[in-house]
N, C-alpha and C positions, 0 to 999 in steps of 0.2 A: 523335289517333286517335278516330274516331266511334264512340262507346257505340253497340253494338249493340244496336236496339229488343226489348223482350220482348211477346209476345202473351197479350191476354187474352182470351176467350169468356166470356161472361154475359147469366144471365138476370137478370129483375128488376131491371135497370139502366133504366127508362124514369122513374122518379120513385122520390123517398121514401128510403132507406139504398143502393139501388144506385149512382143515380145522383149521391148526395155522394160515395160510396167511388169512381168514374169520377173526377166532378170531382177530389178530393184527390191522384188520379194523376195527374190530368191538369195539374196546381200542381209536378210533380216534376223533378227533373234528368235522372231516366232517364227517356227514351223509350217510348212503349208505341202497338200496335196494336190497336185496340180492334174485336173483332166481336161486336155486341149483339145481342140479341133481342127484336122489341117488337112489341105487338098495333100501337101504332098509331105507322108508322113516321116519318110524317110529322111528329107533335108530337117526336117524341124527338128526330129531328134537329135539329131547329128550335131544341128545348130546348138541345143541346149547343150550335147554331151560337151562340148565345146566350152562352157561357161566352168564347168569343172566346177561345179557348184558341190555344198555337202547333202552327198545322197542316205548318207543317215540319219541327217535331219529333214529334209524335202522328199518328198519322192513326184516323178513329174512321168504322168503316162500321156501319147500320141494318138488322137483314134480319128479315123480317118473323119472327114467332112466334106463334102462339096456342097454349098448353097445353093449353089444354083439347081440341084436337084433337092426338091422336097423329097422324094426316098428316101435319098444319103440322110437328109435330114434326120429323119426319123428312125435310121438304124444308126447314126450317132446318138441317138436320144438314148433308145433303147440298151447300147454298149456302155453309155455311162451311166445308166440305173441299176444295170448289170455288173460293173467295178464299183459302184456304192454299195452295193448290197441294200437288207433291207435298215438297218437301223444307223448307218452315218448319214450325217447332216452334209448340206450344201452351206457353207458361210455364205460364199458370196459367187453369184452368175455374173460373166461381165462378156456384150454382148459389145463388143469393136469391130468386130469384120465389116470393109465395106469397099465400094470399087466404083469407079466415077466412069465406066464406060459410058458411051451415049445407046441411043435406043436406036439404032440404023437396023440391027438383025432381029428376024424374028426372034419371039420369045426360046428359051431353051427347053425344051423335053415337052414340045409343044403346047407349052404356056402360052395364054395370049398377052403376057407381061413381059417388057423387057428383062435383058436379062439384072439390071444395077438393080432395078426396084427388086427383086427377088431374095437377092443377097442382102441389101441394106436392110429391106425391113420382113419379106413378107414371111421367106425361112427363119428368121433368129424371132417373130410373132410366131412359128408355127414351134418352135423349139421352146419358149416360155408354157403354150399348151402343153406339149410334151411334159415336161420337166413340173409342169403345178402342182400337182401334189406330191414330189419331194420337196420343194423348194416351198411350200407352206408347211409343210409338218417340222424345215425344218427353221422357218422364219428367216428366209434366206436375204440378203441385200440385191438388188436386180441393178447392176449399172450399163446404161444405155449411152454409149457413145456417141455427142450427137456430134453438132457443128453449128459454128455463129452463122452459116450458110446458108439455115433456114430461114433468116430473114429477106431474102432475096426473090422469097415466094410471097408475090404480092394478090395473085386469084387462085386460090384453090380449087375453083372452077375447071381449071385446063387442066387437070392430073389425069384425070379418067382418060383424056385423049392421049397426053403426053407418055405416059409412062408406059403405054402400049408397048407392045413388041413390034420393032420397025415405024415406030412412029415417025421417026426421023428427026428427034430430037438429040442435039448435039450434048455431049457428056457433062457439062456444065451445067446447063440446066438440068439433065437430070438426077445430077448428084444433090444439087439442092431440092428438088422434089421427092427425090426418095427418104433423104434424108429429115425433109419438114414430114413427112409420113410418118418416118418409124417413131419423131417427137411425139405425133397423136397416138402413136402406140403407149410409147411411154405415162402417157395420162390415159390412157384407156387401161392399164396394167395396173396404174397408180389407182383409181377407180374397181377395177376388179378384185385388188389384193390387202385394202384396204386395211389395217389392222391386224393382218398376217405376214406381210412381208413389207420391205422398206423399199421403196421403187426411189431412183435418182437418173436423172440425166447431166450429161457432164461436153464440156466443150474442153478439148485439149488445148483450142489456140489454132493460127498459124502455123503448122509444124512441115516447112518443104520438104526435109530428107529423106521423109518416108514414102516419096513415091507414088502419093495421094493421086498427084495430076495425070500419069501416065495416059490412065485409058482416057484419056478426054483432051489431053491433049494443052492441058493448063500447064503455063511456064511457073512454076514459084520457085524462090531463091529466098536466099535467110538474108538479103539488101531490104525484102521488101517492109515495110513497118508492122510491127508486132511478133515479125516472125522469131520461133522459138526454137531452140534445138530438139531433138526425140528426148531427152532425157526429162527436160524440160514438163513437154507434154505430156512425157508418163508418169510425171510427178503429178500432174494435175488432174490426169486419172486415178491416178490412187487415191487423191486427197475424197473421193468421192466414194472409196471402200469406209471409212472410217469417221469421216464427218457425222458428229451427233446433234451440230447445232440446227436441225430440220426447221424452215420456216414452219410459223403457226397455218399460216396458209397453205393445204396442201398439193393446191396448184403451183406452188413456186419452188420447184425441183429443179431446177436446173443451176446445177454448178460452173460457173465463172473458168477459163485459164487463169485468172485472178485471183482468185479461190472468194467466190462472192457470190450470193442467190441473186442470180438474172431478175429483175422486175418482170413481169408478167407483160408487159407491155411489149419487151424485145418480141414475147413470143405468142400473143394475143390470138392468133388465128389458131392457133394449134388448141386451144382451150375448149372451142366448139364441139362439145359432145355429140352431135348430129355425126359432126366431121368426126368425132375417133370412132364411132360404134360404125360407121364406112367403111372405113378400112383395114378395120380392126376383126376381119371377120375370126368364127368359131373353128374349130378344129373341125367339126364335120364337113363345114364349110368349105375350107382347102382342103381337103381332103375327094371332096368331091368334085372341085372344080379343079386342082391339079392331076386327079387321075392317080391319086396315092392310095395304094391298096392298104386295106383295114387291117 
């Protein structure tokens, strides 16, 4: 009898912990359908065709995405509902893309939000809109890639200023502020989806090779303590596709590099419902205030 293929939609699968977490799938007995998203679609394919993977058991499509434009966003949206058709299921969304520039340039496509907050949280929230009712009809897994990073955000007060476009906050800071965002996304999703879909967020670790620090300018090295290798990391993404032991508590989503549910105390700010349904806005909402036609 043929193992029924499972689907997967992802961003941040073009290099670096997405596209090891792909390949380790793509090394497995079960079958999977891979619908990616990538600035540049040409290297990523190229990259997979490379892995020489079996295409008679996986089949893995490229469609374009840029984050930082809510447009692309949303005719990425559009293209993969369109290669689902109407009656295949999503397994599982896994939402990794993310970039640690600082906020020195204005926002892009005349956003008044820099451009990292864009990408980290406010596109891959505006692509859960998009994607909701496929990914409830088909009780899909939502994995949110976070970062033990978000503990570094001590007032959630300064986001509104900081995350501006040209605020002139340097990339460190607001990698960790985009990233404590997209976590109250994550319990804002967790909240909206309730009994229809399984929401997780997951910390890879430490992981230097992937190039993380670039746009900010952060020196990491695998000398420094904890640090893990890519493979490492993508293991510990995964372990968050398939983990069933869910706390009772459904605010304690967040999965460990340890493979361990975070006490809720690491991430106590982010709990603040005031604070997700903020930033957490509706689809009309961006919509109207990014200037994204209906």
């Amino acid at each position: 009898m043929d193992i029924i293929a499972k689907t997967v939609v992802a961003t941040g699968a073009s290099s670096g912990l997405g596209f090891e977490a792909i390949k380790q799938l793509l090394g497995q007995a079960q079958p999977y359908r891979f619908i990616l998203g990538a600035r540049d679609v040409h290297r990523t394919q190229a990259a997979y065709d490379g892995l020489k993977y079996d295409s008679a058991k996986h089949s893995l499509t490229v469609l374009p995405l840029e984050l930082s434009d809510l447009k692309a966003t949303k005719t990425f949206a559009q293209k993969t509902l369109e290669k689902l058709g109407h009656d295949d299921k999503v397994e599982y969304l896994m939402l990794n893309a993310g970039i640690t520039n600082g906020a020195e340039n204005p926002g892009p496509h005349g956003s008044k939000w820099c451009e990292a907050y864009i990408v980290n949280h406010l596109a891959q929230h505006y692509l859960v809109h998009l994607l909701r009712e496929k990914l409830v009809a088909s009780k899909s897994r939502i994995v949110f890639v976070s970062s033990g990073a978000i503990r570094r955000v001590d007032d959630p007060s300064v986001l509104d200023a900081h995350l501006k476009g040209g605020s002139g906050e340097d990339g460190n800071t607001i990698y960790c502020e985009s990233k404590f965002v997209q976590l109250l996304g994550a319990q804002w999703w967790r909240r909206q989806l309730a009994g229809k879909c399984v929401v997780v967020a997951v910390s890879p670790g430490l992981i230097p090779d992937t190039g993380i620090g670039r746009g900010s300018g952060m020196k990491l090295t695998m000398d420094m303590p904890d640090a893990k290798p890519v493979s490492v990391g993508a293991e510990s993404i995964l372990r968050a596709f398939t983990r069933d032991d869910l706390p009772a508590d459904p605010e304690q989503l967040f999965l460990t590099s340890w493979g361990e549910w975070w006490s809720k105390d690491v991430y106590e700010k982010t709990l603040d419902k005031e604070l997700q349904d903020k930033w957490c806005p509706s689809k009309e909402q961006i919509e109207e205030e990014e200037r994204v036609e209906a």
